[in-house]
C-alpha positions as CSV (number, residue, x, y, z in Angstrom):
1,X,39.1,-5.3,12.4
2,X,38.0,-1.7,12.3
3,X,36.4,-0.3,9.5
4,X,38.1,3.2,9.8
5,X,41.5,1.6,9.7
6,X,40.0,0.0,6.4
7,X,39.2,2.8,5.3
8,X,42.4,5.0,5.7
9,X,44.1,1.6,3.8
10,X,42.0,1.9,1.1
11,X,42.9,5.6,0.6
12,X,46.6,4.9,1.1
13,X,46.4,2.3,-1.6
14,X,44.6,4.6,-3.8
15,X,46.7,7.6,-3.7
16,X,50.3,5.7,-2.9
17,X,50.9,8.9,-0.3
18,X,50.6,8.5,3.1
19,X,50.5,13.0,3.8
20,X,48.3,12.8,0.7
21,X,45.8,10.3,2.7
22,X,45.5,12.3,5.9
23,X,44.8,15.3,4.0
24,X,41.8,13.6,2.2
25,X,40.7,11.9,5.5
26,X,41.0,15.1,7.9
27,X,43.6,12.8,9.6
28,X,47.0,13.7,10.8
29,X,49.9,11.8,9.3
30,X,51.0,10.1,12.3
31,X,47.3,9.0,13.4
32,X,47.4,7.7,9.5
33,X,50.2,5.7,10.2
34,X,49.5,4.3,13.5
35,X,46.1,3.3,12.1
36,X,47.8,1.2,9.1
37,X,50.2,-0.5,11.9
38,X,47.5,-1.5,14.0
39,X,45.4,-3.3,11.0
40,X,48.8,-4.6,10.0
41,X,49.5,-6.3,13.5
42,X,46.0,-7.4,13.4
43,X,46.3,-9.2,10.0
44,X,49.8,-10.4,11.0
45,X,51.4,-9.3,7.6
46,X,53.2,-6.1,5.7
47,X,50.5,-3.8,3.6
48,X,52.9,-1.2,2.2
49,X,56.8,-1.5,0.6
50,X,57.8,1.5,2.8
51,X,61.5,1.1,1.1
52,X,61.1,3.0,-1.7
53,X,60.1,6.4,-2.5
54,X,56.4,5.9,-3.4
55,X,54.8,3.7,-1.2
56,X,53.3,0.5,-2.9
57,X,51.3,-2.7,-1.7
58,X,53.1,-5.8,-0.7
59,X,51.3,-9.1,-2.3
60,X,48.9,-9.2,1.0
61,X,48.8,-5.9,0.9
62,X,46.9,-6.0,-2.7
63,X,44.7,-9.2,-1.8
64,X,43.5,-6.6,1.1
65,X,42.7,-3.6,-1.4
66,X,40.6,-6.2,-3.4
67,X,38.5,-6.5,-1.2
68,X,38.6,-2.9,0.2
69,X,37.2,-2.2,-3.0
70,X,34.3,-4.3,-3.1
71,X,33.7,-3.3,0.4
72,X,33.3,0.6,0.0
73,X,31.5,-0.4,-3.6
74,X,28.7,-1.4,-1.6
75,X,29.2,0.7,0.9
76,X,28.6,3.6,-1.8
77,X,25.9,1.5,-3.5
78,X,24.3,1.5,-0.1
79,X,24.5,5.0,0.8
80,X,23.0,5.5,-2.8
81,X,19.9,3.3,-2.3
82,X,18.9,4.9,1.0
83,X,19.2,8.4,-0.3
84,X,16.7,7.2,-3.8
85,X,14.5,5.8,-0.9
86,X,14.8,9.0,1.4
87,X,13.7,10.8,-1.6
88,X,11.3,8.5,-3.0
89,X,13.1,7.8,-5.8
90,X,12.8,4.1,-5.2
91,X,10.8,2.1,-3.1
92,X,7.4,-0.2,-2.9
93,X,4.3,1.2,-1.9
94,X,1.9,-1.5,-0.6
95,X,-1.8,-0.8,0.1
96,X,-4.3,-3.7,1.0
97,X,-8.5,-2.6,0.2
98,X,-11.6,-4.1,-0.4
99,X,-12.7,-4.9,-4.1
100,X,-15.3,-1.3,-3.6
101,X,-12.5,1.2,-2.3
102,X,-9.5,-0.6,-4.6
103,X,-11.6,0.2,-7.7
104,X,-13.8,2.9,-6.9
105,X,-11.8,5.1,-4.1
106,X,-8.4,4.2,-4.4
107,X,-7.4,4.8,-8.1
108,X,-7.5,8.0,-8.7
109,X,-4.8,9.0,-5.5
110,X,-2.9,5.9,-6.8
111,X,-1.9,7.7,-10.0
112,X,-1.3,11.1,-8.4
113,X,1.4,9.2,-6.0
114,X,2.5,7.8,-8.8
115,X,3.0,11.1,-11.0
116,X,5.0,12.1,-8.4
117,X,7.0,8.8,-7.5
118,X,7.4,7.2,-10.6
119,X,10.0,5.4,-9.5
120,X,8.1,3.8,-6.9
121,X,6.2,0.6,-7.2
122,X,2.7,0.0,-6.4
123,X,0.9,-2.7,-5.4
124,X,-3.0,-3.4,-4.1
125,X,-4.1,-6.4,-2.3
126,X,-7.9,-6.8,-2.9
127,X,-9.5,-8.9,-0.6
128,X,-12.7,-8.4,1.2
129,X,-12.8,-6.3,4.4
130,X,-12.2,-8.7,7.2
131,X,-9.5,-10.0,5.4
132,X,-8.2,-6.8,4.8
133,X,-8.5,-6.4,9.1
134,X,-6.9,-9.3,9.9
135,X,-4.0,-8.9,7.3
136,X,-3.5,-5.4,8.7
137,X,-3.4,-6.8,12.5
138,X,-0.7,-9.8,11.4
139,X,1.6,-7.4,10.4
140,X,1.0,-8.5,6.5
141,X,0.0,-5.0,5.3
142,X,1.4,-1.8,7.0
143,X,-2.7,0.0,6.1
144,X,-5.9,-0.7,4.7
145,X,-8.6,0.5,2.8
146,X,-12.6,-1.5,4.0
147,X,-15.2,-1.3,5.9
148,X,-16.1,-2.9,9.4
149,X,-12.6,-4.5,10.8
150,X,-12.4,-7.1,13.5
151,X,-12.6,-6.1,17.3
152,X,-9.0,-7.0,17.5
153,X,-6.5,-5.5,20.4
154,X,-4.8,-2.2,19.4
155,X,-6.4,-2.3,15.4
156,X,-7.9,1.1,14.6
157,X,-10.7,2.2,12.1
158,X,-10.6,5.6,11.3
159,X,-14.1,6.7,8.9
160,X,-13.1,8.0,5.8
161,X,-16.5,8.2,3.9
162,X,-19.8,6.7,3.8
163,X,-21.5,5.6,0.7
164,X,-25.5,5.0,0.2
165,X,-26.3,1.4,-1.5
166,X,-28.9,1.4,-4.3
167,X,-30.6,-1.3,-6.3
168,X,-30.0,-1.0,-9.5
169,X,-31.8,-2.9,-12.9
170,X,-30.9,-3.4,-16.5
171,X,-33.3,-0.4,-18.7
172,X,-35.1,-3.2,-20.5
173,X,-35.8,-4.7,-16.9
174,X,-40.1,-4.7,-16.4
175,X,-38.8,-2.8,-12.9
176,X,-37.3,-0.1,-14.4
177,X,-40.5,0.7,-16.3
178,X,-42.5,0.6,-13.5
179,X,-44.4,4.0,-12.1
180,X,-43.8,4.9,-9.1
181,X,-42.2,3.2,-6.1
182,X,-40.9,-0.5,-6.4
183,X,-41.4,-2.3,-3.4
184,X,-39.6,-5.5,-1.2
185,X,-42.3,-7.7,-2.1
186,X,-42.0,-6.7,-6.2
187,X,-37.9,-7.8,-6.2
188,X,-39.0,-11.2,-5.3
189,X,-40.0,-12.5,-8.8
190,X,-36.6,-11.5,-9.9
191,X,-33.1,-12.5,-9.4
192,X,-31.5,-10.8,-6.6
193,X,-27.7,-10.7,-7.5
194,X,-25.1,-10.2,-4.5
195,X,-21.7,-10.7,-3.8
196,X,-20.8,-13.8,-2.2
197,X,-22.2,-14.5,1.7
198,X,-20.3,-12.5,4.4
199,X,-19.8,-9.6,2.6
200,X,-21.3,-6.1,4.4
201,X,-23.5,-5.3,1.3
202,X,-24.9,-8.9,1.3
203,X,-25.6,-9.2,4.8
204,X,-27.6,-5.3,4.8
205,X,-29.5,-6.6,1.7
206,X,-30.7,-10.6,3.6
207,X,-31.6,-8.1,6.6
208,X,-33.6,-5.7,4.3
209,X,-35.7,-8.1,3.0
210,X,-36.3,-9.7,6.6
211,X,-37.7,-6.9,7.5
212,X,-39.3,-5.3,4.3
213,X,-41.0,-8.2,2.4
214,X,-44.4,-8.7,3.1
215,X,-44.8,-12.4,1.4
216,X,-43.0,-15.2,3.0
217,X,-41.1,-16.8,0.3
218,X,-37.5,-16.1,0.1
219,X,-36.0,-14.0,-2.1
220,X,-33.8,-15.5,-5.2
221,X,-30.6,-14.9,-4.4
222,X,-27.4,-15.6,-6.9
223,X,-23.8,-15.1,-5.7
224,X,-20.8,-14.1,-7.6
225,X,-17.5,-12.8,-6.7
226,X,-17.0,-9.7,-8.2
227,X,-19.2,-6.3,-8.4
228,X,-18.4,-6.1,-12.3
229,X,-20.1,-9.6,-12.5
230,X,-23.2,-8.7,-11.1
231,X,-22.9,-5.3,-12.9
232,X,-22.7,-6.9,-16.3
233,X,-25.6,-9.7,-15.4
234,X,-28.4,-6.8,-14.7
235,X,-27.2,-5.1,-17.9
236,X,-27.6,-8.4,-19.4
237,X,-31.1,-8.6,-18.3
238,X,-30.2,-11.3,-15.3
239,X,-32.4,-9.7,-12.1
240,X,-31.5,-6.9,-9.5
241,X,-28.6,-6.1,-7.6
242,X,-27.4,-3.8,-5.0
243,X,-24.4,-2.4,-5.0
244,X,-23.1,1.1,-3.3
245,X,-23.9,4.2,-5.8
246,X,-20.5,5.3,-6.7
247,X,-20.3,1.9,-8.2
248,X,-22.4,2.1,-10.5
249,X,-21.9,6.0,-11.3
250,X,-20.6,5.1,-15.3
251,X,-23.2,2.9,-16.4
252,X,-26.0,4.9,-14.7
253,X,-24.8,8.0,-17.1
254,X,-24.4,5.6,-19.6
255,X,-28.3,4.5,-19.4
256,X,-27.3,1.1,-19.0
257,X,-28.7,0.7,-15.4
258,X,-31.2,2.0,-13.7
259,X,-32.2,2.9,-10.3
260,X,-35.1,1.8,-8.7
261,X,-36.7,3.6,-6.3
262,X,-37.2,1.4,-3.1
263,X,-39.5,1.8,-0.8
264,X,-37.5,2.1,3.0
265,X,-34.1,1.2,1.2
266,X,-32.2,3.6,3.2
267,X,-28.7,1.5,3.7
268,X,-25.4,2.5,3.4
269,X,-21.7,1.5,3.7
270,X,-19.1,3.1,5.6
271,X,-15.0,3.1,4.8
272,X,-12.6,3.1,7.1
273,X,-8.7,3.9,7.3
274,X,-7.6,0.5,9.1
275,X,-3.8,0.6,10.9
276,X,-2.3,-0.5,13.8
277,X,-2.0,1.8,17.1
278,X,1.7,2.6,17.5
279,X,2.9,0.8,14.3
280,X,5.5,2.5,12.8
281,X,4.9,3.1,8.7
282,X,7.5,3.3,6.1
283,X,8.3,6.3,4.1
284,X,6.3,4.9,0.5
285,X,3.4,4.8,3.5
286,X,3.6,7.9,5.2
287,X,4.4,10.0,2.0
288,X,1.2,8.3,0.5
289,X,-1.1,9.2,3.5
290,X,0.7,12.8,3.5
291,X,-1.0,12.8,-0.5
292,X,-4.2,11.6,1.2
293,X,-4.5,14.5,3.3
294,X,-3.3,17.1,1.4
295,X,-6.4,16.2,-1.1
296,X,-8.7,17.0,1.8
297,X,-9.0,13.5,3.6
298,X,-9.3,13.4,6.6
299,X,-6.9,11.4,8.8
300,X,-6.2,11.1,12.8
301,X,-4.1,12.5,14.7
302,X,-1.9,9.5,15.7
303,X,-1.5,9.6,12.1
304,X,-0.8,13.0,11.1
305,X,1.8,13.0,13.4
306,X,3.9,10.9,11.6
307,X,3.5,11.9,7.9
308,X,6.4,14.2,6.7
């Protein structure tokens, strides 16, 4: 069944005038006809009362043009769908990052695309970087937002900005009255509060103090799974933690931390664009990456080549 034939039916039916049919399809009249006689030899059965002056459907002829009408419904429902989503009008925007970039980095682009695609919904996967990597490389998530990825085949990390870490304590904290530098060996008789093992800030800090502490006892270290956690712990009064600066930028202003100055702490954490090579990226994807770049990030050239 061809869906031009269809379509030249569906017109008949709706006008009742075969000349008047041709003339809105660009058709000639006798193409119009033979196009109606070769769907009617296909379906086996009469589609038009040609005996009288106005043509009109035959019973079949009207079961057809139910259907003709839920056909090209769609069809115009479909056409209309694309075009919102060619335009942005419409669509999902998915972005994975790590808990750092999805609430320090990320935001504030988030609400620009989203100024100018309202209509266009957002979602953030937070998970921490190597998840992020591996989600990225399975085809979960088109891009990502972290630091280190995997060494996995064809996976690309392009730098996008690096962040010093600093150790931070609560103003009432005996650290943060101290004069002068605070040293490796000082942090010891004080919580040290990190984010849980694996995690690139946590593994820098364990090496730090490796190296750094002069006394052999091992540091106390308490895990939790969240930077605001730890955050709200040393403003508590509950021990140290370290944490990358723009972190911790509000409640430094605020005078509810306080950074210590460390002797040799000189670590920091870099952020990376993570994609696959070749992959091809949908239009919420590319329009956000085109915002990205526009606001001064930069972005590679495999990239750029595709944004719009």
């Amino acid at each position: 069944m061809n869906i031009d034939h269809l379509k030249t039916f569906h017109k008949i039916a709706e006008t009742g005038n075969f000349t008047q049919a041709a003339r809105d399809l660009f058709l000639t009249q006798p193409a119009v006809s033979m196009q109606v006689q070769s769907l009617e030899n296909s379906l086996g059965v009469p589609l038009f009362d040609r005996s009288r002056r106005k043509v009109n459907l035959t019973s079949e002829g009207r079961v057809l043009y139910e259907y003709t009408q839920r056909i090209f419904s769609l069809v115009n429902q479909m056409q209309d769908e694309f075009q919102s989503l060619s335009q942005l009008d419409t669509g999902r925007l998915v972005l994975g990052a790590s808990a750092i970039m999805s609430a320090y980095y990320l935001p504030g682009y988030m609400v620009l695309f989203h100024q100018r695609h309202p209509g266009v919904t957002l979602d953030l996967a937070v998970h921490n970087s190597h998840v992020i990597a591996e989600k990225v490389y399975r085809g979960e998530l088109e891009i990502g937002f972290c630091g280190s990825s995997s060494s996995h085949p064809n996976l690309r990390a392009h730098f996008l900005h690096r962040e010093p870490l600093i150790v931070v304590a609560g103003r009432k904290s005996a650290l943060a009255q101290k004069d002068g530098p605070v040293c490796a060996d000082d942090l010891l008789a004080h919580p040290f509060i990190l984010r849980e093992q694996g995690t690139r800030v946590t593994n820098k800090v364990q090496e730090w103090f490796k190296t750094h502490a002069g006394r052999p006892e091992r540091p106390s270290f308490m895990t939790v799974d969240n930077m605001e956690v730890a955050k709200q712990l040393v403003i508590n009064g509950l021990g140290v933690t370290a944490l990358p600066r723009y972190a911790a930028a509000l409640e430094l202003a605020a005078g509810q931390l306080t950074q210590l100055r460390l002797e040799s702490f000189d670590l920091h954490v870099n952020y990376s664009l993570v994609y696959m090579e070749g992959q091809r990226l949908s239009r919420t994807v590319t329009h956000f990456l085109a915002l990205l770049f526009e606001l001064g990030v930069p972005l590679p050239e495999e990239i750029l080549s595709r944004l719009p």
